[in-house]
ROSE-4610 file (N, C-alpha, C; in Angstrom, 1 decimal, always signed):
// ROSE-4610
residu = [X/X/X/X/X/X/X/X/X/X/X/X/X/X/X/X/X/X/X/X/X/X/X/X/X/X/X/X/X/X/X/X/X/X/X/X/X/X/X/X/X/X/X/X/X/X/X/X/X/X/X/X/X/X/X/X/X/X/X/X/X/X/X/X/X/X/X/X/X/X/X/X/X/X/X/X/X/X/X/X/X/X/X/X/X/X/X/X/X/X/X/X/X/X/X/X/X/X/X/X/X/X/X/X/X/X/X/X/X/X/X/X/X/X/X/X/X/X/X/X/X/X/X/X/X/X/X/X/X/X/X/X/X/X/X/X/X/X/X/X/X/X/X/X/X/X/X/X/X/X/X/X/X/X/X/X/X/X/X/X/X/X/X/X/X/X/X/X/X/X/X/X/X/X/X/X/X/X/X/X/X/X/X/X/X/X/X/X/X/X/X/X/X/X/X/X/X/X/X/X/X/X/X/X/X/X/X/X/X/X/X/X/X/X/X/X/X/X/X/X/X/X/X/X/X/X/X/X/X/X/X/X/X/X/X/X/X/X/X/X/X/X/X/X/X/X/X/X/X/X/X/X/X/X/X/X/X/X/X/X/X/X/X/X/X/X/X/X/X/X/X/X/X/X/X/X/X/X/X/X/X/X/X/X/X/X/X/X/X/X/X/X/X/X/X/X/X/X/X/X/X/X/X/X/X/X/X/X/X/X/X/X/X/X/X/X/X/X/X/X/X/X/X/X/X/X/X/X/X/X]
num = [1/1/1/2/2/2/3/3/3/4/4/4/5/5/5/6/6/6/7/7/7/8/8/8/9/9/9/10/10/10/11/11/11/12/12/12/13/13/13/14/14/14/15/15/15/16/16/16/17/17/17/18/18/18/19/19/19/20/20/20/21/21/21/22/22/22/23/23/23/24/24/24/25/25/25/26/26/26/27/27/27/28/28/28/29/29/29/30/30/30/31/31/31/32/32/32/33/33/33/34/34/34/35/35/35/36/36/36/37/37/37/38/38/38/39/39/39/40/40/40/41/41/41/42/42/42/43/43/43/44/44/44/45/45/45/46/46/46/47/47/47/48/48/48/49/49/49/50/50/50/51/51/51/52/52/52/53/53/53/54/54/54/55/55/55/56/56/56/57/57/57/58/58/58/59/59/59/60/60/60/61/61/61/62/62/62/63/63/63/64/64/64/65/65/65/66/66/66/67/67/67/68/68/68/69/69/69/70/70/70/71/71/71/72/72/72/73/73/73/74/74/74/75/75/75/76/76/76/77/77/77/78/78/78/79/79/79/80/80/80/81/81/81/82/82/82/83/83/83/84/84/84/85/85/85/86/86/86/87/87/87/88/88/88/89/89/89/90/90/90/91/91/91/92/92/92/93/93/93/94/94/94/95/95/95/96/96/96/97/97/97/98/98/98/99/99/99/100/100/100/101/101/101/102/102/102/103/103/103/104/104/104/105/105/105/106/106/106/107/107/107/108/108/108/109/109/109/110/110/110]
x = [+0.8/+0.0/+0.9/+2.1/+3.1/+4.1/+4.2/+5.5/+6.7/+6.5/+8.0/+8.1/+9.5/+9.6/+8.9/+8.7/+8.3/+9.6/+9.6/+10.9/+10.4/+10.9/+9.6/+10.3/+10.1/+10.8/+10.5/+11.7/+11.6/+11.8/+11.1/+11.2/+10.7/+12.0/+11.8/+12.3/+11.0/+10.9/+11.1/+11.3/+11.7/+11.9/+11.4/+12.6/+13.7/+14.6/+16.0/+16.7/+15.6/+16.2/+15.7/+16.8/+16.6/+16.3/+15.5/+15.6/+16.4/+16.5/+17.3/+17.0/+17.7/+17.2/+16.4/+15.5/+14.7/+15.7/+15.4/+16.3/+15.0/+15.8/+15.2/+15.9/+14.2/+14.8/+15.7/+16.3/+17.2/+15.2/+16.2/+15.2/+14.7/+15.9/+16.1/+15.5/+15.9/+15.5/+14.2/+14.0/+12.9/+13.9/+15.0/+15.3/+15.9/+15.4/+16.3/+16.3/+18.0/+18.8/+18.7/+18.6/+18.8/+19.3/+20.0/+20.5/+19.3/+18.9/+18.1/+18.4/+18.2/+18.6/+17.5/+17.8/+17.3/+16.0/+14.9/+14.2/+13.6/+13.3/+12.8/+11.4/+10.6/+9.7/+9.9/+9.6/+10.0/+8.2/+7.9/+7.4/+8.0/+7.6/+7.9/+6.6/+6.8/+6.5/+7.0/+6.3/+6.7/+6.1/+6.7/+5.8/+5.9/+5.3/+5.6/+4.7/+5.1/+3.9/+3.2/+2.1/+0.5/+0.4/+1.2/+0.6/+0.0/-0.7/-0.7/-0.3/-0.2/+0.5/+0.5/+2.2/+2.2/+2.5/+1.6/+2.4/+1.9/+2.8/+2.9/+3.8/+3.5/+4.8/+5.6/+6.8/+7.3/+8.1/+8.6/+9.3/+10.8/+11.7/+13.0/+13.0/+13.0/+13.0/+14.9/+15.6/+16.7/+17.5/+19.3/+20.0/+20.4/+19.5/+19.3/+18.7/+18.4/+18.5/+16.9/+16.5/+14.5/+14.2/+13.4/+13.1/+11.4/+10.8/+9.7/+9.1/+8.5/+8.1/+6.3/+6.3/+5.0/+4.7/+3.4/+2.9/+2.2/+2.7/+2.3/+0.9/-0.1/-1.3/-1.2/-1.9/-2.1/-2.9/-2.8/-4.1/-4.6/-6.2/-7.2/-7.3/-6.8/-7.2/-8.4/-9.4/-11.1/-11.6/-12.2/-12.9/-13.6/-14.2/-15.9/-15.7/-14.4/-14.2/-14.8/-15.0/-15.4/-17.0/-17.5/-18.7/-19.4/-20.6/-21.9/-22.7/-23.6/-24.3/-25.1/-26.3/-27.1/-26.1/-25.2/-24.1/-23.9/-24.4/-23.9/-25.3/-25.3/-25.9/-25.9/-26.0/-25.4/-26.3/-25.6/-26.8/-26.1/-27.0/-26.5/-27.6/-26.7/-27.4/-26.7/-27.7/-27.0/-28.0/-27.2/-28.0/-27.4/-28.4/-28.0/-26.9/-25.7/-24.9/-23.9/-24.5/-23.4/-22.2/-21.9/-20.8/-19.9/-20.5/-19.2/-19.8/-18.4/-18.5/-18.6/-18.3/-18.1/-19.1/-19.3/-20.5/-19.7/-19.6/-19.6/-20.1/-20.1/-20.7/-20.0/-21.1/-20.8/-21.2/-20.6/-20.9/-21.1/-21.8/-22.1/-21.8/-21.5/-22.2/-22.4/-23.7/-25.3/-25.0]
y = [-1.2/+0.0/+1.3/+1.1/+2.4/+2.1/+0.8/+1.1/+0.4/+0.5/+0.5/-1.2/-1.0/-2.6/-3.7/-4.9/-5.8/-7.1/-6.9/-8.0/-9.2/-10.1/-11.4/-12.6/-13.7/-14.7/-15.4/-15.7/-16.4/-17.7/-18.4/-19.8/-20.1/-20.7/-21.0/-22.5/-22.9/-24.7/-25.1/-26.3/-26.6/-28.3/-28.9/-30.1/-30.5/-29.3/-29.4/-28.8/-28.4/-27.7/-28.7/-28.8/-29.4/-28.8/-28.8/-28.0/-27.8/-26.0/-25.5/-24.6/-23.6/-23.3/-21.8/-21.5/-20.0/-19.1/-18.5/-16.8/-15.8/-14.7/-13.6/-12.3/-11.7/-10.5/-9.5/-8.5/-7.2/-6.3/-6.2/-5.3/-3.9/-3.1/-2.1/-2.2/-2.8/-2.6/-3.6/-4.6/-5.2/-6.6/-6.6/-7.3/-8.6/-9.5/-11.1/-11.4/-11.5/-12.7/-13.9/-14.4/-15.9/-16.3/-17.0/-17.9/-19.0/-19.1/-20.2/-20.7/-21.8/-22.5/-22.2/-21.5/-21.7/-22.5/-22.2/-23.7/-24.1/-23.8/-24.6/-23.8/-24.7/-23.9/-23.8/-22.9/-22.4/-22.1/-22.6/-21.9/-21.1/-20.2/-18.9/-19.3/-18.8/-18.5/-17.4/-16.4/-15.0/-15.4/-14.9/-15.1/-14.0/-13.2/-12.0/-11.8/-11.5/-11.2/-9.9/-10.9/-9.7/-9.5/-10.3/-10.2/-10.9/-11.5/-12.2/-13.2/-14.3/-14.9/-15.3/-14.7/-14.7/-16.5/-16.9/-18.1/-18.6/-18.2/-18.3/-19.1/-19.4/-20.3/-19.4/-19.6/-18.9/-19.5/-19.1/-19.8/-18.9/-19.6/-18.4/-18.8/-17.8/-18.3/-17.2/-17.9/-17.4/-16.8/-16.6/-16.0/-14.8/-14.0/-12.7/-12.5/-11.3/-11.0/-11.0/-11.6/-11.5/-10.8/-10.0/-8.9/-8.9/-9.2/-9.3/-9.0/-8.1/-7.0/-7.7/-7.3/-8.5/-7.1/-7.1/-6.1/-7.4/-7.3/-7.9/-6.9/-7.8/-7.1/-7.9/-6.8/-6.6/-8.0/-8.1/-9.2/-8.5/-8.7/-7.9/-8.1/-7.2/-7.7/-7.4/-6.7/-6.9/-8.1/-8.8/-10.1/-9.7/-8.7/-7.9/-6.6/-6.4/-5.7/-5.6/-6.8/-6.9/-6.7/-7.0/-7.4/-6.2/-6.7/-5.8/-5.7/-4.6/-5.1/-6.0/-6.5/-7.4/-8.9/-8.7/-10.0/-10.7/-9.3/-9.8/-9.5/-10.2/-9.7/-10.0/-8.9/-8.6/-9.1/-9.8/-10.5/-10.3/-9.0/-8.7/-8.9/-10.2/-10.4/-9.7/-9.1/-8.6/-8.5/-9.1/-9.6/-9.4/-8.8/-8.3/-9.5/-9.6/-10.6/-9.9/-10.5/-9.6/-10.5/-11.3/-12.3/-11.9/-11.2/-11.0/-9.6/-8.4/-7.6/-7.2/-7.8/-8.0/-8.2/-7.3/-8.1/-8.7/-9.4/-10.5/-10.0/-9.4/-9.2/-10.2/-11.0/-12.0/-11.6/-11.5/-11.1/-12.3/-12.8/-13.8/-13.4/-13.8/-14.1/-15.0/-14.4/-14.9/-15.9]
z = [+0.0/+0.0/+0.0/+0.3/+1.2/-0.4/-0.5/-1.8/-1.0/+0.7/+1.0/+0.9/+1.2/+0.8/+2.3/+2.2/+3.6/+3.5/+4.5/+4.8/+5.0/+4.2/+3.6/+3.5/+3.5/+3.5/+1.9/+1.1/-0.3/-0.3/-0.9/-0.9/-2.6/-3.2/-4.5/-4.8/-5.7/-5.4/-6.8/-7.1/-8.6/-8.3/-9.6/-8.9/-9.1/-9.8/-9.9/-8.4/-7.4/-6.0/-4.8/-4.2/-2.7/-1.9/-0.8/+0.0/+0.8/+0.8/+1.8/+2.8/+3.7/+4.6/+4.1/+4.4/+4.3/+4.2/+2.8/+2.4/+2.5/+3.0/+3.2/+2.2/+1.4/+0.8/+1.6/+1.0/+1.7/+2.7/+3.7/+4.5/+4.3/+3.5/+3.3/+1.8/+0.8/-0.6/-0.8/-0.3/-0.8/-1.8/-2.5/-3.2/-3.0/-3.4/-3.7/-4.8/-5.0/-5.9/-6.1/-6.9/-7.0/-8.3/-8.3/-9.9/-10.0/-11.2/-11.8/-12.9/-13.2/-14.6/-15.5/-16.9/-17.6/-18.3/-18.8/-19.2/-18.2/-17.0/-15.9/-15.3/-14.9/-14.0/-12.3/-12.0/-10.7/-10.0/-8.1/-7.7/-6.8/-6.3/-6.2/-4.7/-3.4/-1.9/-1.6/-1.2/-0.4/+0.6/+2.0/+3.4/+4.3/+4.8/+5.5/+6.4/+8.2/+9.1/+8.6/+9.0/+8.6/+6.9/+6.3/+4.9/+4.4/+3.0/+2.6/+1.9/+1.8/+1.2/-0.4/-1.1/-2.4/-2.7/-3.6/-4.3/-6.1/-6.4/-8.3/-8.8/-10.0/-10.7/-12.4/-12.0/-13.3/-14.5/-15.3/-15.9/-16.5/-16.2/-16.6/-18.1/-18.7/-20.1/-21.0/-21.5/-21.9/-20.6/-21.4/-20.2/-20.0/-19.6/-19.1/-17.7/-17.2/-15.7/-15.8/-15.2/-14.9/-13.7/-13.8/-12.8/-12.5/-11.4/-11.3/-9.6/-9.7/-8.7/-8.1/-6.9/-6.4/-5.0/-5.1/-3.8/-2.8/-1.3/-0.9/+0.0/+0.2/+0.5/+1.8/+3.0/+4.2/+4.5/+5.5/+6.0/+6.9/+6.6/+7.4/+8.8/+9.8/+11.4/+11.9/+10.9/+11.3/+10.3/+10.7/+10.2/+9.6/+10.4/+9.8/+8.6/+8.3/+7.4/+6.0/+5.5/+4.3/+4.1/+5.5/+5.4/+5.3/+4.4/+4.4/+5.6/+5.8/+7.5/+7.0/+6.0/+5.8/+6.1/+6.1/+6.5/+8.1/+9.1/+10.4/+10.8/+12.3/+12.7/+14.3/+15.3/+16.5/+17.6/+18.6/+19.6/+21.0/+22.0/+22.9/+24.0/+24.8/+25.9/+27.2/+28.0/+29.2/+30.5/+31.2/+32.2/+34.0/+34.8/+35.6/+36.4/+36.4/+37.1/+38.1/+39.5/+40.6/+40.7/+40.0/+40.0/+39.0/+37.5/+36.6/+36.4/+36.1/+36.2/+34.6/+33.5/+32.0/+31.0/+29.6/+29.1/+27.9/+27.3/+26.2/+24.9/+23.6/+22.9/+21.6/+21.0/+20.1/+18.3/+17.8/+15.9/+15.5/+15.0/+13.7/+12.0/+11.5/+10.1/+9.8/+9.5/+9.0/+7.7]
């Protein structure tokens, strides 16, 4: 949303690749390197707290430098965000209790 870069974890799968241990883009620039073999399909994992998760497949095609730019999107910390009101609907019991001092309010969708 900001442009700036998110410090993310890359994970690039193939079955010419074994697995190895989790690389991380640059913090400051947003960027990861990688060598890939030509001719091959690659998936591609971005993982970043509170974002969404990126996962695509690509293909390096010839040998030149491939450059490819990915916005990661937020994950929503209201549930109820998306929702329309015809969506929820709110049920508030409250009842005189000398034992809890708290009332409980529960959302559904409907």
């Amino acid at each position: 949303m900001t442009g700036d870069p998110v410090y993310s974890e890359v994970e690039i799968a193939s079955p010419l690749l074994y697995q190895v241990d989790p690389r991380y883009n640059d913090p400051e620039t947003g960027r990861y390197t990688r060598l890939l073999e030509s001719g091959e399909s690659y998936n591609l994992i971005i993982t970043a707290d509170n974002y969404q998760i990126v996962d695509t497949t690509f293909e390096i095609t010839g040998d030149t430098l491939m450059v490819m730019d990915f916005a990661l999107e937020p994950v929503s910390v209201d549930p109820f965000s998306n929702m329309q009101p015809s969506e929820y609907k709110i049920m508030l019991e409250c009842y005189p209790n000398p034992f809890n001092d708290e009332t409980v309010i529960l959302i559904f969708k409907q």
